[in-house]
C-alpha positions as CSV (number, residue, x, y, z in Angstrom):
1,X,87.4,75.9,19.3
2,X,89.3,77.2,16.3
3,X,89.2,74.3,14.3
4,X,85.4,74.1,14.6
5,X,84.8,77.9,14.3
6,X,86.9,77.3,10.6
7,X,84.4,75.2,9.5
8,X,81.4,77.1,9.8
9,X,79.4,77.7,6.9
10,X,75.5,78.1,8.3
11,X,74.8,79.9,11.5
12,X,71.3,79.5,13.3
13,X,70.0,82.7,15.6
14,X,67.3,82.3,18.1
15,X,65.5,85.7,18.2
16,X,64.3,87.0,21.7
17,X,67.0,86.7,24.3
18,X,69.6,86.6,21.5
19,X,68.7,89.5,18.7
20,X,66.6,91.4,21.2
21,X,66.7,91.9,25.1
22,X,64.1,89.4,25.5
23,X,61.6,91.7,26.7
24,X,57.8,91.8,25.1
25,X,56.1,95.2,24.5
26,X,52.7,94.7,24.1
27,X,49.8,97.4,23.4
28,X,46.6,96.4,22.8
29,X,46.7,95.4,19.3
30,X,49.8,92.9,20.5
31,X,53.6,93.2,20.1
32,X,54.1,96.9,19.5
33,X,58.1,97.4,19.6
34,X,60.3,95.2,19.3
35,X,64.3,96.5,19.6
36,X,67.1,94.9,17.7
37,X,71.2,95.6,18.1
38,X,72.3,97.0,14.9
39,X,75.6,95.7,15.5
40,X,74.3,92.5,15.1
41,X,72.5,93.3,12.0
42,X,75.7,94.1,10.5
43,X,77.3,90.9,11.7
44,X,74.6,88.8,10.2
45,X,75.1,90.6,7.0
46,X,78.9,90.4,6.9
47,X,78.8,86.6,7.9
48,X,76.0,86.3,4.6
49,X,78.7,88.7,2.7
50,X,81.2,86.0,3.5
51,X,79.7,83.2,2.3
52,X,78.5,81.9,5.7
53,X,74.5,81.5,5.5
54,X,72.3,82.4,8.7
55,X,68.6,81.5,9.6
56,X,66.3,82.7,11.8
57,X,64.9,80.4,14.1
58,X,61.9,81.7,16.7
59,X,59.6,80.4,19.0
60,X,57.4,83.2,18.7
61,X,56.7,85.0,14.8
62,X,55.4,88.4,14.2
63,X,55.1,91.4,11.4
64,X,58.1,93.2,13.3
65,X,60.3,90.3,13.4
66,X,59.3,89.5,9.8
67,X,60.3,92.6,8.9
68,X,63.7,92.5,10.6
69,X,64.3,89.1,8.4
70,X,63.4,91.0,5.4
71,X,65.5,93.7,5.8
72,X,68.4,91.9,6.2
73,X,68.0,89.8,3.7
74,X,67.9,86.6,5.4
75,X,66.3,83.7,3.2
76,X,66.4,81.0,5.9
77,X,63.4,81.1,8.9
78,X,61.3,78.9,10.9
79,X,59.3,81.0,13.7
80,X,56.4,80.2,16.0
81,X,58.4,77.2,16.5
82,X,59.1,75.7,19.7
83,X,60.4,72.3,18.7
84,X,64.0,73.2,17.7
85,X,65.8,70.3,16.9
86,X,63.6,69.0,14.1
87,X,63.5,72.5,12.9
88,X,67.8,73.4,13.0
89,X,67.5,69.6,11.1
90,X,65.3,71.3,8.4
91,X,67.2,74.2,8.1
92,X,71.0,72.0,7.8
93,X,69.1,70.2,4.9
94,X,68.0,73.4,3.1
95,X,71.1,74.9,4.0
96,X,73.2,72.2,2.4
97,X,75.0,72.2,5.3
98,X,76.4,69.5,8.1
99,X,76.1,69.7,11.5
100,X,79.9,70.3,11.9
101,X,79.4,73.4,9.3
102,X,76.4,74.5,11.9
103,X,76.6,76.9,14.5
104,X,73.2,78.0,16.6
105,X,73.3,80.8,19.5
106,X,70.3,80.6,21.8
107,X,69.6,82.0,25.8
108,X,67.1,79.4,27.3
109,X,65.8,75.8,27.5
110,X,64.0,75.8,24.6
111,X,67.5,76.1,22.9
112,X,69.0,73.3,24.3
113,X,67.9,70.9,21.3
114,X,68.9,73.5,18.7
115,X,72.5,73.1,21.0
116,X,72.5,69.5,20.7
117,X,72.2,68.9,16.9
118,X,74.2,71.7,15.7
119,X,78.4,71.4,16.0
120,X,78.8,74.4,17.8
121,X,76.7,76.0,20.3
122,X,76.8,79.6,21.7
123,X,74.7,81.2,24.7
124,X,74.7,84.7,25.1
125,X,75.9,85.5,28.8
126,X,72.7,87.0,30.6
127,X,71.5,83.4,29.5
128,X,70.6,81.0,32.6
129,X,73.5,79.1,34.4
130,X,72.1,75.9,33.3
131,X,71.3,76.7,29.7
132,X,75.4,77.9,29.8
133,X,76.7,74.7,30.6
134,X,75.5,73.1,27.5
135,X,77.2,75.4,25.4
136,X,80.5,75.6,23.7
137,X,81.0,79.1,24.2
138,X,79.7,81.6,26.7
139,X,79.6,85.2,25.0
140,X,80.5,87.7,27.1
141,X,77.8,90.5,25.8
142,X,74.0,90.2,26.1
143,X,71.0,89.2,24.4
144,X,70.3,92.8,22.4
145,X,73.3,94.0,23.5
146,X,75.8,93.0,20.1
147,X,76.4,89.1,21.4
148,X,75.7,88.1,17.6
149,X,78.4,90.5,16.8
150,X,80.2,88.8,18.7
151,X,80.2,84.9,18.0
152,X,80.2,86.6,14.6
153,X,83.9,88.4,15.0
154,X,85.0,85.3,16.2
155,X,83.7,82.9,13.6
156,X,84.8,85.4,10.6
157,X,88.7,85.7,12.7
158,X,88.7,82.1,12.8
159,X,88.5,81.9,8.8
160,X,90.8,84.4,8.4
161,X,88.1,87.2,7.1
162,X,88.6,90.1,9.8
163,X,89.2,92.6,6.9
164,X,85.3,92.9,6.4
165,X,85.1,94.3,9.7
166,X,88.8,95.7,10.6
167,X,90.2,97.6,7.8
168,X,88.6,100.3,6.0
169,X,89.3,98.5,2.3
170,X,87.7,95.5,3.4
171,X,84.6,97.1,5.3
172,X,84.3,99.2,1.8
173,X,84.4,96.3,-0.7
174,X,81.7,94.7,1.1
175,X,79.8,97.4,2.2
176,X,77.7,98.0,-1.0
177,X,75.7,95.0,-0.7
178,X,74.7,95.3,3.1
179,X,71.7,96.3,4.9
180,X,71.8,96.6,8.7
């Protein structure tokens, strides 16, 4: 798993079940709240600090998860897409990237084609039994719950990079750029 994790340069996030808990609060003008893990925030930006690109990629879109991109600076999104493996395709072109230099974390079915194109696969670990097996890594945190954090330690440790998020001088040289 090292030797993949060391070539990663793009990483590919499904949103709900993955960035959130996977729950849908609705009032009656639609979504009202919508609850992200700042921890993963700050992965996603270290990981873009690092060099290592990351997209968005949802089945569902709205103005709070718009938002989220936007505030994190993310340049890369496809959502109200269900079709994922034409879509992580897309994004590897745009991206400039293989699918060896391509990691995607999803929780459910409709991440299984996202897990077949891409050369590494992650599920968070509240993600069905059967979506699990397909992966190349189980997390062992939740959707919401820092799992991006997470898969992004591990692919930052693998390439050598842990000083963004382990020492105070490398936390600090980064820091000035990031939004989380």
């Amino acid at each position: 798993m090292q030797n993949k994790l060391q070539k990663i340069k793009f990483v590919i996030t499904d949103v709900d079940g993955v960035l959130t808990d996977g729950q849908l609060h609705y009032d009656a003008h639609g979504e009202a709240i919508k609850s992200f893990h700042v921890r993963d925030g700050l992965g996603i930006r270290m990981l873009m600090e690092q060099g290592i690109q990351v997209a968005v990629l949802s089945g569902r879109s709205s103005p709070i998860l718009q938002r989220r991109i936007e505030d994190l600076g993310i340049k890369l999104a496809y959502l109200g897409k269900l079709e994922k493996e034409s879509a992580c395709l897309d994004l590897m072109k745009q991206a400039g990237v293989t699918a060896e230099q391509t990691a995607y974390i999803g929780d459910d079915s409709v991440d299984l084609p996202a897990f077949a194109v891409c050369g590494v696969a992650f599920a968070v670990n509240d993600a069905p039994q059967y979506v699990k097996q397909h992966a190349d890594y189980v997390l062992t945190l939740g959707g919401g719950k820092g799992a991006f954090r997470e898969m992004s330690d591990l692919i930052l440790t693998a390439q050598n990079k842990t000083d963004v998020f382990s020492t105070v001088k490398g936390f600090l040289k980064t820091v000035k750029n990031m939004a989380q």
